[in-house]
Backbone as CSV, one residue per row, in Angstrom:
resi,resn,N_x,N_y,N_z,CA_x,CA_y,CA_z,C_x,C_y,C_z
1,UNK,-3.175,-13.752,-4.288,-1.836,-13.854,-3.745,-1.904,-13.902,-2.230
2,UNK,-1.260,-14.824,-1.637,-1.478,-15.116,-0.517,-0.533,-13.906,0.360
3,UNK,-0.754,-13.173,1.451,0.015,-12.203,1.773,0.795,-13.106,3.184
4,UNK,1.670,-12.903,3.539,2.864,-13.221,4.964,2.301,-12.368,5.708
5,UNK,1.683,-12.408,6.886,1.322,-11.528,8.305,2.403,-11.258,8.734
6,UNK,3.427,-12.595,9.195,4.162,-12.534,10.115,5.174,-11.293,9.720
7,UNK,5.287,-11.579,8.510,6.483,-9.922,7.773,5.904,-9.052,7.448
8,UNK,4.293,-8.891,7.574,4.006,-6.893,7.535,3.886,-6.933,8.911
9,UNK,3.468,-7.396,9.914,3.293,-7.432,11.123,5.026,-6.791,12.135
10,UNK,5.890,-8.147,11.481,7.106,-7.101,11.672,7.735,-6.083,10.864
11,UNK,7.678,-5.795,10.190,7.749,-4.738,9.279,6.795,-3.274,9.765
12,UNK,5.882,-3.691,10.086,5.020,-2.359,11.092,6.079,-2.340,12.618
13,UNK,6.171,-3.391,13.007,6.725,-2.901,14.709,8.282,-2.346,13.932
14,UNK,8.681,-2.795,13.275,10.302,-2.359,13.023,10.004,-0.505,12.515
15,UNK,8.749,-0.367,11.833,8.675,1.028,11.212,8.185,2.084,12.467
16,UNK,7.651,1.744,13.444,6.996,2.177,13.952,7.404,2.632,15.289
17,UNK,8.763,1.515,15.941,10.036,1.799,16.562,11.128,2.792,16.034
18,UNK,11.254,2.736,14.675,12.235,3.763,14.067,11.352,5.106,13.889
19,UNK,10.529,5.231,13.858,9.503,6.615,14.135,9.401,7.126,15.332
20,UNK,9.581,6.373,16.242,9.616,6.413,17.803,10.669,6.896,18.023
21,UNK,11.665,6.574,17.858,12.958,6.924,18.099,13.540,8.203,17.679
22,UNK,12.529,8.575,16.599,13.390,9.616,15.594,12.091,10.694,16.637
23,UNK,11.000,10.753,17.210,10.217,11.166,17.609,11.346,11.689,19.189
24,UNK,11.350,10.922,19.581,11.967,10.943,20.875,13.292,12.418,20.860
25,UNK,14.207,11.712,19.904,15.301,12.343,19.765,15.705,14.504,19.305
26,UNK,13.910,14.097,17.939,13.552,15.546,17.770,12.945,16.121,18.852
27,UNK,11.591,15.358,20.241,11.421,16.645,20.680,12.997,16.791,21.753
28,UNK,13.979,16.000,22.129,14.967,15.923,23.093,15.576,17.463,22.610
29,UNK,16.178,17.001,21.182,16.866,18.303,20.513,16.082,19.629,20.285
30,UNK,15.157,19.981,20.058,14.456,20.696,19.460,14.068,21.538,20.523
31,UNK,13.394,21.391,21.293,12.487,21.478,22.867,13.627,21.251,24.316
32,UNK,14.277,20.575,24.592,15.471,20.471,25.596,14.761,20.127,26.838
33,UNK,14.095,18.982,26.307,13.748,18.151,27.773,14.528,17.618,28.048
34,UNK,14.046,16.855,29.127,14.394,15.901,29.908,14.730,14.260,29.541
35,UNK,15.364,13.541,29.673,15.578,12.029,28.792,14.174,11.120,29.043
36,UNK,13.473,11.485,30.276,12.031,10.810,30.640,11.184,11.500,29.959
37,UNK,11.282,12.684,29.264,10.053,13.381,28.608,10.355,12.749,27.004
38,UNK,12.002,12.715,26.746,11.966,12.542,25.434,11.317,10.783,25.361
39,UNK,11.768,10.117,26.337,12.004,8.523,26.059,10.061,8.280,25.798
40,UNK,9.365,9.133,27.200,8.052,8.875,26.630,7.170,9.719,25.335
41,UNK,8.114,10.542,25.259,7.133,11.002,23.855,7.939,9.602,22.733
42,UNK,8.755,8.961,22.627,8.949,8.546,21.831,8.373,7.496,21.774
43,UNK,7.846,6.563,23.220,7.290,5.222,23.540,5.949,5.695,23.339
44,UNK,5.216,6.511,23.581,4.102,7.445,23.402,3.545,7.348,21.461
45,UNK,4.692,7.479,21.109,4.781,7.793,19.382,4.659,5.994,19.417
46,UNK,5.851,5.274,19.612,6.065,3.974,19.101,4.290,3.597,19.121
47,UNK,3.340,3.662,20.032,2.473,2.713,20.947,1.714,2.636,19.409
48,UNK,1.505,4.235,19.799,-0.073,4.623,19.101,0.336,4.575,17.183
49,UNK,1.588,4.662,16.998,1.454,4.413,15.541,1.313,3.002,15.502
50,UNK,1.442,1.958,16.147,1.739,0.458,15.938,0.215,0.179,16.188
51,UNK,-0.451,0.945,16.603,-2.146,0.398,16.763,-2.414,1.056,15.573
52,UNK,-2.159,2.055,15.015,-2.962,2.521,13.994,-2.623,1.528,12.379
53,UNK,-0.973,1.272,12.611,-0.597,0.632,11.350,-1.453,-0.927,11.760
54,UNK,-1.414,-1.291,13.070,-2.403,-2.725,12.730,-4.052,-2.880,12.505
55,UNK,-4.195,-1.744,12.861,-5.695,-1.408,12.619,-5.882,-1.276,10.775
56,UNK,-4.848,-0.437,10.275,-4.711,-0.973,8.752,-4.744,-2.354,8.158
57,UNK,-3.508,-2.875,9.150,-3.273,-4.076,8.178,-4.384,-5.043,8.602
58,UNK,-5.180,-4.889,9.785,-6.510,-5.942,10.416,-7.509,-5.493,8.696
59,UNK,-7.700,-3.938,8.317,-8.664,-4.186,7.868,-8.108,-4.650,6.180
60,UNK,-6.885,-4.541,5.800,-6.066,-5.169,4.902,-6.405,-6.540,4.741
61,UNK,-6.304,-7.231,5.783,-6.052,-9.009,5.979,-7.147,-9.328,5.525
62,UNK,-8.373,-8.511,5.993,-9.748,-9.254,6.273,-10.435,-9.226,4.928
C-alpha cells in the first residue's frame, strides 16, 4: 500500500503544534509565567516533538 507523505507529514506538524500550544498554555496556568516563558516552552515543545515524530515517520517511509 502505497502511503501519502504529504498527509502524515502534515498531520505530524498539525499534532505537534496542538501539543505546543496545550504545552505553552499549562506551564502559563499552572507555574504563572511570563507570556515569553510560556510562548517558548510551547515553541520549545512544538520544535522537538516535530523532529522526533519525523524521525519516526523517516524510519517508517524507508
Amino acid at each position: 500500500m502505497q502511503r501519502n507523505k504529504k498527509i502524515d507529514a502534515l498531520i505530524a506538524i498539525l499534532a505537534s503544534t496542538i501539543v505546543g500550544f496545550v504545552a505553552g498554555i499549562l506551564h502559563r496556568v499552572m507555574e504563572g509565567v511570563s507570556y515569553y516563558e510560556a510562548l517558548k516552552t510551547g515553541g520549545g515543545t512544538t520544535i522537538g516533538l516535530l523532529i522526533v515524530i519525523f524521525v519516526i515517520l523517516t524510519y517508517i517511509w524507508s
